[in-house]
SENUDO-742573 format. One line per 3 residues: number of its first residue (from 1); their letters; for each residue x, y, z of N, C-alpha, C. Coordinates in steps of 0.001 Angstrom, whole numbers. Example, Ala and Ser with C-alpha at 12.3 -4.5 7.8 and 13.67 -1.06 7.14 Angstrom:
! residues 2
1	AS	13190:-5690:7800:12300:-4500:7800:13200:-3300:7800  12850:-2250:7080:13670:-1060:7140:12900:30:7870
***
This chain:
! residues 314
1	XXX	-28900:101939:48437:-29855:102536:47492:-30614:103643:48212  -30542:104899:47227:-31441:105997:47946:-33188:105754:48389  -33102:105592:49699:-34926:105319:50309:-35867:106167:49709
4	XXX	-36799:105863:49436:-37914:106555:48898:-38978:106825:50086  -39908:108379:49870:-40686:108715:50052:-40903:108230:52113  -41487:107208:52279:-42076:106938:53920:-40912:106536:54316
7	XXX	-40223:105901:53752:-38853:105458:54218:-37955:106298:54819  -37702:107444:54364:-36857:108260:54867:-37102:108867:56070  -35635:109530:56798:-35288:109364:58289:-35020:110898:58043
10	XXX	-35497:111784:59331:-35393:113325:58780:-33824:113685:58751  -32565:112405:59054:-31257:112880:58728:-30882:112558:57287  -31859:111455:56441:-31487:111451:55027:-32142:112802:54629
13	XXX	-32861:112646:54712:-33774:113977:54054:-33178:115368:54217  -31959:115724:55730:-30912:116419:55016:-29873:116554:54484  -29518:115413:54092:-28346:115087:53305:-28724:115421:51868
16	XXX	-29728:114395:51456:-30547:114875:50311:-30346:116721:50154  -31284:117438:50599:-31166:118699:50377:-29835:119507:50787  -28845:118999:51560:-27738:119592:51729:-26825:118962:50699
19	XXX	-27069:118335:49869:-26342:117439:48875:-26661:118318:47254  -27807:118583:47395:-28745:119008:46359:-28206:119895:45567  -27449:120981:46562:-27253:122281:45688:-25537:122131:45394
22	XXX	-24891:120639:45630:-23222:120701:45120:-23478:120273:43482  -22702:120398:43051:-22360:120425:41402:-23150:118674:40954  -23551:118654:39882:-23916:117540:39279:-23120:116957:38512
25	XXX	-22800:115590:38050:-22439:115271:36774:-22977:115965:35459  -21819:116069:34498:-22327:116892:33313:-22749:115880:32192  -22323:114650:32897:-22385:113290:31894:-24120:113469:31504
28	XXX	-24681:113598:32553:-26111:113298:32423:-27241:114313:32061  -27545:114567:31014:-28350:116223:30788:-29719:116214:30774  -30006:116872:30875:-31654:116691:31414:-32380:117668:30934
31	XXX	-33658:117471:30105:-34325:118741:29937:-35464:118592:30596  -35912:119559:30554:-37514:119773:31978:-38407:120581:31206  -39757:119970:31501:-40687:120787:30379:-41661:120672:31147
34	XXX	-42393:122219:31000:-43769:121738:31744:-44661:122336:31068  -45716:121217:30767:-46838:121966:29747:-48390:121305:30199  -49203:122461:30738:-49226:124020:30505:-48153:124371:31659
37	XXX	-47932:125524:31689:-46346:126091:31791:-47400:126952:33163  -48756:127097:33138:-49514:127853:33801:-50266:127440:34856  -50236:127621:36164:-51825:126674:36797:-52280:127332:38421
40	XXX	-53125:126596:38892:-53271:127799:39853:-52876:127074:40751  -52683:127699:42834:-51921:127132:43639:-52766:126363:43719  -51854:125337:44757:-52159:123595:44457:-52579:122540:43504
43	XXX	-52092:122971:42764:-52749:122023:41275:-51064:121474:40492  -51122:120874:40245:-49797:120001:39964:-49818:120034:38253  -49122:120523:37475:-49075:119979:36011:-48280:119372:35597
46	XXX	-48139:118431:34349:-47615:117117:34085:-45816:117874:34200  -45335:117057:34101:-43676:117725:34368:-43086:116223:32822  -42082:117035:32240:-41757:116164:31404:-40165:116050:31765
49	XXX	-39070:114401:31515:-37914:114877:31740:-37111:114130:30483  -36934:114876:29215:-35780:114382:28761:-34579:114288:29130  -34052:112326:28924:-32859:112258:29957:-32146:111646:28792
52	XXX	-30735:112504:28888:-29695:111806:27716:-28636:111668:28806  -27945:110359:28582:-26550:109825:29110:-25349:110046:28389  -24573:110724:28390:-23356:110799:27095:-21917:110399:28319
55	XXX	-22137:110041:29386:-21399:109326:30295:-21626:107669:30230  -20711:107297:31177:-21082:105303:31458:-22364:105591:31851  -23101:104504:32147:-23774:103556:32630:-24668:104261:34107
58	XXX	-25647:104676:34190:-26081:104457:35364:-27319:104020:36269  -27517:104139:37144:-28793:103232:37665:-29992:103897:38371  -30696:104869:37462:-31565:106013:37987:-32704:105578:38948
61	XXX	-32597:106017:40102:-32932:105885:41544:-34934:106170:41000  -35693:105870:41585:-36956:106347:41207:-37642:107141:42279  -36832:108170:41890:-36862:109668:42737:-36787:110296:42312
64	XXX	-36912:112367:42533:-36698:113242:42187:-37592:114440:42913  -36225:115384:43134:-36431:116632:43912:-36933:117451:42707  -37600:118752:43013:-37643:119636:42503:-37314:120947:43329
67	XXX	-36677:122185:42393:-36035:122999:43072:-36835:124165:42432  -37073:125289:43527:-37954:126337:43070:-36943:127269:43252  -37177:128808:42622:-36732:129854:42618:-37704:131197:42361
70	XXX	-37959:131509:42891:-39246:132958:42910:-38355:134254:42187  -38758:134735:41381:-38391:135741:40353:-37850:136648:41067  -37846:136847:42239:-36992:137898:43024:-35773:137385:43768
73	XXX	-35765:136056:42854:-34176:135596:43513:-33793:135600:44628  -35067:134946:45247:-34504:134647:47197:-34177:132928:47087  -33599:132522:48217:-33358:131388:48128:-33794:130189:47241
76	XXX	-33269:129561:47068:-34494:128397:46010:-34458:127605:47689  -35913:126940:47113:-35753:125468:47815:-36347:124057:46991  -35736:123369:47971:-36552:122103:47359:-38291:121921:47627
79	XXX	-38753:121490:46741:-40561:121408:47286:-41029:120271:48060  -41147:119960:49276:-42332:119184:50022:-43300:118223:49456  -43115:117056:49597:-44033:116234:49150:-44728:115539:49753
82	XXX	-44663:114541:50444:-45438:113600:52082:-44106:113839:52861  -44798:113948:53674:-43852:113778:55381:-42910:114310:55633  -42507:115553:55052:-41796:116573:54732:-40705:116186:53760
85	XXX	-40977:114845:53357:-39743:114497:52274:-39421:115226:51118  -38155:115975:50760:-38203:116484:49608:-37796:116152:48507  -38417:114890:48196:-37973:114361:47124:-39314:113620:46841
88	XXX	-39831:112926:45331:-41043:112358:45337:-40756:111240:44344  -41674:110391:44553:-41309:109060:43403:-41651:108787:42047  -40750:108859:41264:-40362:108821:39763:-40950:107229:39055
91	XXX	-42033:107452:38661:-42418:106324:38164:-41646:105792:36961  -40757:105429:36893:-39652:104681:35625:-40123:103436:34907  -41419:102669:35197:-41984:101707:35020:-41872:100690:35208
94	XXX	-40034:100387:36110:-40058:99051:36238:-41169:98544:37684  -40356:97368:38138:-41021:96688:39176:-40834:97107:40402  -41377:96785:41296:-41456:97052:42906:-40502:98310:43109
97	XXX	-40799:99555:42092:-39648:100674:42570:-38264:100295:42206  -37742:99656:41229:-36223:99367:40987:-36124:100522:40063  -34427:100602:40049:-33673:101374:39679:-33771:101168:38179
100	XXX	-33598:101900:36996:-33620:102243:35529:-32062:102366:35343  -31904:101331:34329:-30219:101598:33720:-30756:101999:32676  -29871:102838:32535:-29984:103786:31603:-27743:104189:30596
103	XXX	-27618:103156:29733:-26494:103198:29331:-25787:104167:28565  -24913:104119:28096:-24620:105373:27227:-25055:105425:26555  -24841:106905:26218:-25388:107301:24445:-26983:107273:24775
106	XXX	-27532:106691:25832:-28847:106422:25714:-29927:107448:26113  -30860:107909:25529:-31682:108950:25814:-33142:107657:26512  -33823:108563:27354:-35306:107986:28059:-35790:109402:28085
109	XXX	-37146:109218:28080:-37874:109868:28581:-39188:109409:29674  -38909:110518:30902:-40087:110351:32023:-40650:111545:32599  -41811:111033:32918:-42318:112340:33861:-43015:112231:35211
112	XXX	-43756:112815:34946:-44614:113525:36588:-45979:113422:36060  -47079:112920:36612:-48616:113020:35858:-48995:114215:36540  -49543:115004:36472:-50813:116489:37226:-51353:115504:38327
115	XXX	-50411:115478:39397:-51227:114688:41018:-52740:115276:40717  -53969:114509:40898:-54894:114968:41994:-54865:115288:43549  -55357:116059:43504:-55563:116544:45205:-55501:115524:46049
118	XXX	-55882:114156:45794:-55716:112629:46750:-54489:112849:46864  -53576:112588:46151:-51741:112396:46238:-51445:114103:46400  -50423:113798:47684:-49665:115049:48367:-48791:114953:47569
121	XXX	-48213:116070:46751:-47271:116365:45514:-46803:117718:45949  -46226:118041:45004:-45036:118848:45294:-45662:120472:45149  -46682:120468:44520:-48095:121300:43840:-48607:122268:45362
124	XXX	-48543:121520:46613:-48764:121794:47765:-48107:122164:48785  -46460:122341:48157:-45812:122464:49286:-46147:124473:49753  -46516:124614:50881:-46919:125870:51447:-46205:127098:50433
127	XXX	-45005:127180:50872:-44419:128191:49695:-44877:128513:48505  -45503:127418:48155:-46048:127731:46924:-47186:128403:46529  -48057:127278:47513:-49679:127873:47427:-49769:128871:48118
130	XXX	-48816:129514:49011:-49007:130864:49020:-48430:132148:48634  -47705:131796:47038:-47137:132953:46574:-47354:132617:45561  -48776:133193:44756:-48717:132950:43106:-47465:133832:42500
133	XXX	-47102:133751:41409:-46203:134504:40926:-45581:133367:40116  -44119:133956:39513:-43642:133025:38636:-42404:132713:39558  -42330:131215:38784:-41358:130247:39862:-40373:129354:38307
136	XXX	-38802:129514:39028:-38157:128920:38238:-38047:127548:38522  -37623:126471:37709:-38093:125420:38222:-37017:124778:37924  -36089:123615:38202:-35083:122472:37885:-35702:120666:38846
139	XXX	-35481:119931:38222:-35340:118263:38518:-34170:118119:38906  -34195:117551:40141:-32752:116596:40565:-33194:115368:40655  -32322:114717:39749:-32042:113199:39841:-30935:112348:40146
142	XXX	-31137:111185:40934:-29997:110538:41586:-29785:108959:40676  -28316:109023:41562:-28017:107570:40917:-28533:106658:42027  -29139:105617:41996:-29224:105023:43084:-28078:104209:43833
145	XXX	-27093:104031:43164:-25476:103911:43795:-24912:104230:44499  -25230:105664:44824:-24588:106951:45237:-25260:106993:46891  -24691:107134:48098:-24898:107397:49177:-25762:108461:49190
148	XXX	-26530:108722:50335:-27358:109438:50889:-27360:110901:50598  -25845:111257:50936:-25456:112490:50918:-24613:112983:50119  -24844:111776:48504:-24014:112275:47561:-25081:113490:46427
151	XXX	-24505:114340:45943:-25504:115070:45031:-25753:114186:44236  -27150:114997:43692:-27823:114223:42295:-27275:114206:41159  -27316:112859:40752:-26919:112383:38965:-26879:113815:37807
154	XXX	-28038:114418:38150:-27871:115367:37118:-28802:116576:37516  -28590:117646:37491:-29457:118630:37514:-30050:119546:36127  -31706:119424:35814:-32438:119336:34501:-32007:121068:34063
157	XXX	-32531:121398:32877:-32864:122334:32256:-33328:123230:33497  -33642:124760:32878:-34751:125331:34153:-35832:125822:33012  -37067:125437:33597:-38228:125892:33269:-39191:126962:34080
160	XXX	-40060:127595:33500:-40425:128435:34186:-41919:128121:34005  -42852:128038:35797:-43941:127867:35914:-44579:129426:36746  -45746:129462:35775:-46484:130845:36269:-47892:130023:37481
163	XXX	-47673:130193:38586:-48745:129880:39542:-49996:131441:39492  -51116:131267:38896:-52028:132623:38623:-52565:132939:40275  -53081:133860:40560:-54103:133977:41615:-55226:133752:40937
166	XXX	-55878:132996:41661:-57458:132468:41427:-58502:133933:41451  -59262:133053:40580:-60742:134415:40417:-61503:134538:41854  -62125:135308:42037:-62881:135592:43246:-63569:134489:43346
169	XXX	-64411:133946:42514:-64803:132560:42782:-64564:131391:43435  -62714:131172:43096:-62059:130093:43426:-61496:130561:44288  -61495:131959:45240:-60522:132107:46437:-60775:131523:47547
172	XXX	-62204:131423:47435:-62787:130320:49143:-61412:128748:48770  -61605:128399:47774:-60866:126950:47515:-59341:127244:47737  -58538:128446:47577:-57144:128465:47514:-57296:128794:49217
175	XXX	-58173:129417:49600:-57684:129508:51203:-57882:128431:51965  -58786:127787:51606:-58901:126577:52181:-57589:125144:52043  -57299:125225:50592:-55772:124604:50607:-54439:125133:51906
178	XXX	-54419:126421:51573:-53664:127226:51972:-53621:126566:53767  -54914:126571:54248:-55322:125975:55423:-55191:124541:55975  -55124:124205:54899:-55498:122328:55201:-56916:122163:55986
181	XXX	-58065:123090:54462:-59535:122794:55006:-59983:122219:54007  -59206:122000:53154:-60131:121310:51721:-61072:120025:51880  -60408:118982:52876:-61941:117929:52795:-63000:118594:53640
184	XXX	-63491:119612:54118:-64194:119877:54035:-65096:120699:53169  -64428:120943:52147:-65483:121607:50798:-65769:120905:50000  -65166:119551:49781:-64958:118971:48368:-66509:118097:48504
187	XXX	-66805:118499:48546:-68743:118153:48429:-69440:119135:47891  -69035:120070:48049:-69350:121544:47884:-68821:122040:46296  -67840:122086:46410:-66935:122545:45379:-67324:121669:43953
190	XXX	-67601:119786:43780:-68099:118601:43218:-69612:119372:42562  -70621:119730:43508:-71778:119648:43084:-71937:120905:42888  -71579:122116:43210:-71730:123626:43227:-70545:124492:42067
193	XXX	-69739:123850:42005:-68763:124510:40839:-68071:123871:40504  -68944:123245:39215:-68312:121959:38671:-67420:123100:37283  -67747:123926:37368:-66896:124972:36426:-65721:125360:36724
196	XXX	-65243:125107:37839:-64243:125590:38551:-62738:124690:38240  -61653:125028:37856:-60892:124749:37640:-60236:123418:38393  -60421:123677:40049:-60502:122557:40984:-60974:121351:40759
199	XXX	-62200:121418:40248:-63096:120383:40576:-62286:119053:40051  -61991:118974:38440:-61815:118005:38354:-60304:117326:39158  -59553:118195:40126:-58289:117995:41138:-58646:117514:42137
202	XXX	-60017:117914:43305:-60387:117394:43789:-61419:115730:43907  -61963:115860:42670:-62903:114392:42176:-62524:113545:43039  -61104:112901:42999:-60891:111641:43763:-61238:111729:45004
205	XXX	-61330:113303:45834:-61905:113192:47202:-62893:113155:47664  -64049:112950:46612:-65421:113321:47135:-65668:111846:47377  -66507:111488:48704:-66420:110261:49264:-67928:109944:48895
208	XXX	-67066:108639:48306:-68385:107664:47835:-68027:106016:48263  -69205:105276:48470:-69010:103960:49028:-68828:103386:47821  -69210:102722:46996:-68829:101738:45966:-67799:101785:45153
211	XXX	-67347:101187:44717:-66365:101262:43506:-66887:101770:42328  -68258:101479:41650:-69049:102118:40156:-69387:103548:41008  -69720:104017:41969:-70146:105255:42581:-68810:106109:42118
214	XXX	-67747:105623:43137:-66789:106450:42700:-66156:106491:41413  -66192:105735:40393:-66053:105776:39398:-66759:106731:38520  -68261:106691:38540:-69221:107605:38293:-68720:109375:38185
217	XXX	-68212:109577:39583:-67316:110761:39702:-66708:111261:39107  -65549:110587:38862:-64089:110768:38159:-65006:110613:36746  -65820:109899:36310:-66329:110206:34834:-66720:111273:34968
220	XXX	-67639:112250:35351:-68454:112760:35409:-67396:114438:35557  -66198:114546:36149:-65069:115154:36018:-64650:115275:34888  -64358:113952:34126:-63512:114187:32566:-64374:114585:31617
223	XXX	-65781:114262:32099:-67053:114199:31071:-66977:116314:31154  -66866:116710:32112:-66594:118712:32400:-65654:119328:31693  -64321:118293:32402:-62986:118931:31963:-62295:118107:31090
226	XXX	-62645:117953:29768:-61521:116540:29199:-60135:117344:29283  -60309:118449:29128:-58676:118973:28966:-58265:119484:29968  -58186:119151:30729:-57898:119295:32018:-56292:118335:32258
229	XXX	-55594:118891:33159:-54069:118339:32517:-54210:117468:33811  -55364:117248:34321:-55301:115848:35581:-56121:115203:34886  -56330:114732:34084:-57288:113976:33126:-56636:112648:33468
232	XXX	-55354:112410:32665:-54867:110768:32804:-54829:110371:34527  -54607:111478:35241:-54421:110420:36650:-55864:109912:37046  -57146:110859:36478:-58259:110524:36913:-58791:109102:35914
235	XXX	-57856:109517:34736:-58399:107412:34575:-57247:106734:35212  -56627:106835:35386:-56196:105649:36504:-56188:105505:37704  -57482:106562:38461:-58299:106366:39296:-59284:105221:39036
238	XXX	-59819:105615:38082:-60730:104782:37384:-60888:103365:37294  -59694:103321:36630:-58622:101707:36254:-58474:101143:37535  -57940:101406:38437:-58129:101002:39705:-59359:100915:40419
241	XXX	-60350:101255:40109:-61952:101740:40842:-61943:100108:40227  -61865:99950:38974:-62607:98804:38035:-61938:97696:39018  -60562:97539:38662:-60252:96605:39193:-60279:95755:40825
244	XXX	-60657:96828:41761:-61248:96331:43107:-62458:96296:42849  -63652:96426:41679:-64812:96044:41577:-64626:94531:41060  -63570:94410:40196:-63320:93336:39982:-62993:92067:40921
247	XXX	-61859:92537:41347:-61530:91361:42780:-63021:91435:43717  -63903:92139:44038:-64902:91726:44744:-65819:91058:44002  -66339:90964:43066:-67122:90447:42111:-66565:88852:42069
250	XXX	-65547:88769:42075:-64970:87163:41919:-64698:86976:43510  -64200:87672:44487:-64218:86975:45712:-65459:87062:46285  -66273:88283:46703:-67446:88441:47278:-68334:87775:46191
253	XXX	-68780:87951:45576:-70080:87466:45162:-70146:86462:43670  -68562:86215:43864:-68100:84593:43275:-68885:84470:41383  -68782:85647:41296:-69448:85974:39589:-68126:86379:38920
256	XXX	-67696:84910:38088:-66270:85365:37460:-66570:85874:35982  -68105:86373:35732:-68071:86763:34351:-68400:88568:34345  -68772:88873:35849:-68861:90387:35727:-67190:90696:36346
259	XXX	-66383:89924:36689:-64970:90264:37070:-64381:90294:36201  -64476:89753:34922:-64423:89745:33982:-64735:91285:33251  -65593:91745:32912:-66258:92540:32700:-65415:93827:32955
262	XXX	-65309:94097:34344:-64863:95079:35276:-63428:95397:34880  -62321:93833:34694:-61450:93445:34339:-61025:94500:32911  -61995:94002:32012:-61663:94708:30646:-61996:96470:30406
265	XXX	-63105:96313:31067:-63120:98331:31794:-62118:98865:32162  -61133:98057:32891:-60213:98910:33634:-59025:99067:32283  -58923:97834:31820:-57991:97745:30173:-58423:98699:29527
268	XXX	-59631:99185:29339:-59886:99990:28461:-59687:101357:28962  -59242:101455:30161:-59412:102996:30745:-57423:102720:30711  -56647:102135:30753:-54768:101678:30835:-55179:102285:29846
271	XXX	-55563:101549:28401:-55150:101848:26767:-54994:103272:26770  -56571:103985:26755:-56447:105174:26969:-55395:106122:27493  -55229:105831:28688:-53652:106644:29236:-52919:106463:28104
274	XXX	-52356:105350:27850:-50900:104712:27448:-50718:105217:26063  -51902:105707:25232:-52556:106384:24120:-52122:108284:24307  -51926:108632:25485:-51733:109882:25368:-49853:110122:24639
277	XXX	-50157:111174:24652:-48144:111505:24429:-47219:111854:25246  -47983:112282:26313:-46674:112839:27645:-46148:111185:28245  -45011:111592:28842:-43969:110885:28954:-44533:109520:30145
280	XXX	-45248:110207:30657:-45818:109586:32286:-46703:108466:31857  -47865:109219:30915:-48966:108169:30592:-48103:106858:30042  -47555:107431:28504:-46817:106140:28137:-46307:104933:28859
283	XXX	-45329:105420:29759:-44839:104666:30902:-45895:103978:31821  -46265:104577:32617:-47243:104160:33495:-48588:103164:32895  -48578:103404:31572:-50368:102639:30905:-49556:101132:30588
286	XXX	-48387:101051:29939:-47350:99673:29583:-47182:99141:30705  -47362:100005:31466:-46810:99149:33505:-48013:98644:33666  -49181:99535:33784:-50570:98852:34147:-50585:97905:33241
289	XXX	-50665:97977:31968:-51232:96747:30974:-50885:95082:31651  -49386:95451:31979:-48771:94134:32215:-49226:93801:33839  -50135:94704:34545:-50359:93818:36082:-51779:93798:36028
292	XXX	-52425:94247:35031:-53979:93709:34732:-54605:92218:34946  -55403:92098:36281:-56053:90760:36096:-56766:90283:34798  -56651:89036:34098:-57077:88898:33188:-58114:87112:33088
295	XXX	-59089:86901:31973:-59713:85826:32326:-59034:84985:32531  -57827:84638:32303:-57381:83805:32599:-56737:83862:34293  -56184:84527:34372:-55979:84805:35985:-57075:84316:36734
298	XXX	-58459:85185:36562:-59544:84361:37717:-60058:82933:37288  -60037:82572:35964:-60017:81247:35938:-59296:80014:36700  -58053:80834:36477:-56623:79963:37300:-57450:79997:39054
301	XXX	-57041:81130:39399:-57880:81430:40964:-58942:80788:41024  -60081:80604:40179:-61563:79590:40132:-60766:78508:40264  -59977:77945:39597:-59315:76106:39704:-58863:75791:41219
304	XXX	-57972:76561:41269:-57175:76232:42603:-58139:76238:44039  -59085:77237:43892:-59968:77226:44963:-61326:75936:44671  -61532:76031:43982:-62418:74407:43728:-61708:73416:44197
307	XXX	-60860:73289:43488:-59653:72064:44262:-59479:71919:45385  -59324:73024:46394:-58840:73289:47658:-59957:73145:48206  -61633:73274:47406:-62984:72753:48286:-63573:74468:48843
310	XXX	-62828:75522:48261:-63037:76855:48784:-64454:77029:48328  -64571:77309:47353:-65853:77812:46583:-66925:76751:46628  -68267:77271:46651:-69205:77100:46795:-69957:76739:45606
313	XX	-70101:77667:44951:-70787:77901:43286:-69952:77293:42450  -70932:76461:41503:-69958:75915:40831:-69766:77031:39520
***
């Protein structure tokens, strides 16, 4: 099975890209959509992938390269994601990262959420953030069957993304990406130009101790920018904020009715996603729903630890 993301060894990682550019199956067609179609360097927008099978059977790897092309038709490459891997992980919704069968005749749809600036995405790979201009764009996807150094399952549609140059305003912030100086502004950038297109990309980095603190944030982001196309990842920043307020509330300070509480906050921030229409939220809010601690969960956890003589409070 093709390794994902930390896993990989810098000799898969050229097989992968030396694999990349041989012919695809035609069985598998792919369309690629990106909307807004527009954004500035380092900022990631949602990526959509209609996937139709009109071949057998196959077992879609939860991966995917993306391939750039700059309007003056110099090389394409693949884009950079962590650890120079060029490939990034395809949330398909099943479990622990397994593979998606996907049978004949059968159409799915998946995507890509608008990374925040926390997650290294493909939004950042150097080439990019330093050549606004327009960039052609294709998805490679693999079978997970298929050896290391076999090409991808299918190669998508091509779409075309316009990267703008930033206003004089926002150029301190693109040079600082450009640099790898951004945690040092994002305090700056949070409280001083909350107008700024950034801000709500950076939110997840501005460092706060609590779980409701940092939560506070990321509200206080969507509360600026609701339309902002990093909106859903910043509630499931959120959703996650709740839910380690939760597990501490029932382990630290043994109150299973504000874990509770915290519990259904974070449900209410899943719904929301899972409520949008792009391909990612859908997927991803049905995945959260189903690993949500629920009263009954810390109840169960309250039994077993009474029993065992753990807990204190009755």
């Amino acid at each position: 099975m093709r390794k994902i993301l930390a896993m990989l060894t810098s000799v898969i990682v050229f097989a992968i890209v030396s694999g990349a550019y041989a012919a695809p199956s035609t069985k598998v067609q792919v369309t690629l959509s990106l909307t807004p179609a527009r954004t500035l360097p380092g900022l990631a927008v949602p990526i959509v992938l209609h996937i139709k099978n009109v071949g057998p059977m196959i077992s879609l790897a939860p991966s995917v390269s993306l391939r750039f092309t700059a309007s003056d038709g110099s090389e394409p490459f693949l884009a950079e994601w962590v650890d120079h891997s060029d490939f990034g992980r395809l949330d398909l919704g099943t479990e622990d990262n397994q593979p998606l069968t996907i049978g004949a005749n059968e159409t799915v749809d998946l995507g890509l959420p608008a990374f925040g600036l926390d997650e290294t995405s493909w939004a950042v790979d150097r080439r990019l953030t330093e050549n606004p201009g327009v960039w052609r764009v294709e998805a490679l996807l693999y079978d997970s069957r298929d050896s290391d150094d076999d090409p991808p399952v299918a190669v998508s549609s091509t779409a075309t993304l316009t990267i703008e140059t930033p206003t004089e305003r926002d150029l301190p912030i693109w040079k600082a990406i450009r640099n790898l100086q951004l945690p040092g502004m994002v305090e700056k950038i949070f409280s001083e130009q909350p107008d700024s297109p950034y801000m709500p990309y950076i939110a997840p980095l501005v460092v706060r101790h609590s779980s409701l603190d940092k939560i506070a944030v990321l509200e206080r982001a969507i509360a600026l920018h609701p339309d902002s196309p990093v909106v859903p990842w910043l509630r499931s920043g959120i959703a996650n904020h709740y839910v380690f307020a939760a597990g501490r509330a029932f382990a630290v300070d043994e109150d299973l009715e504000r874990a509770v509480v915290y519990s259904q906050q974070a449900r209410e921030q899943v719904l929301r996603i899972a409520q949008n229409q792009d391909a990612w939220s859908k997927v991803t809010g049905r995945k959260k729903l189903e690993e949500l601690p629920t009263r009954a969960y810390f109840e169960d956890r309250q039994r077993i630890a009474r029993e065992k003589g753990i807990r204190k409070k009755p």
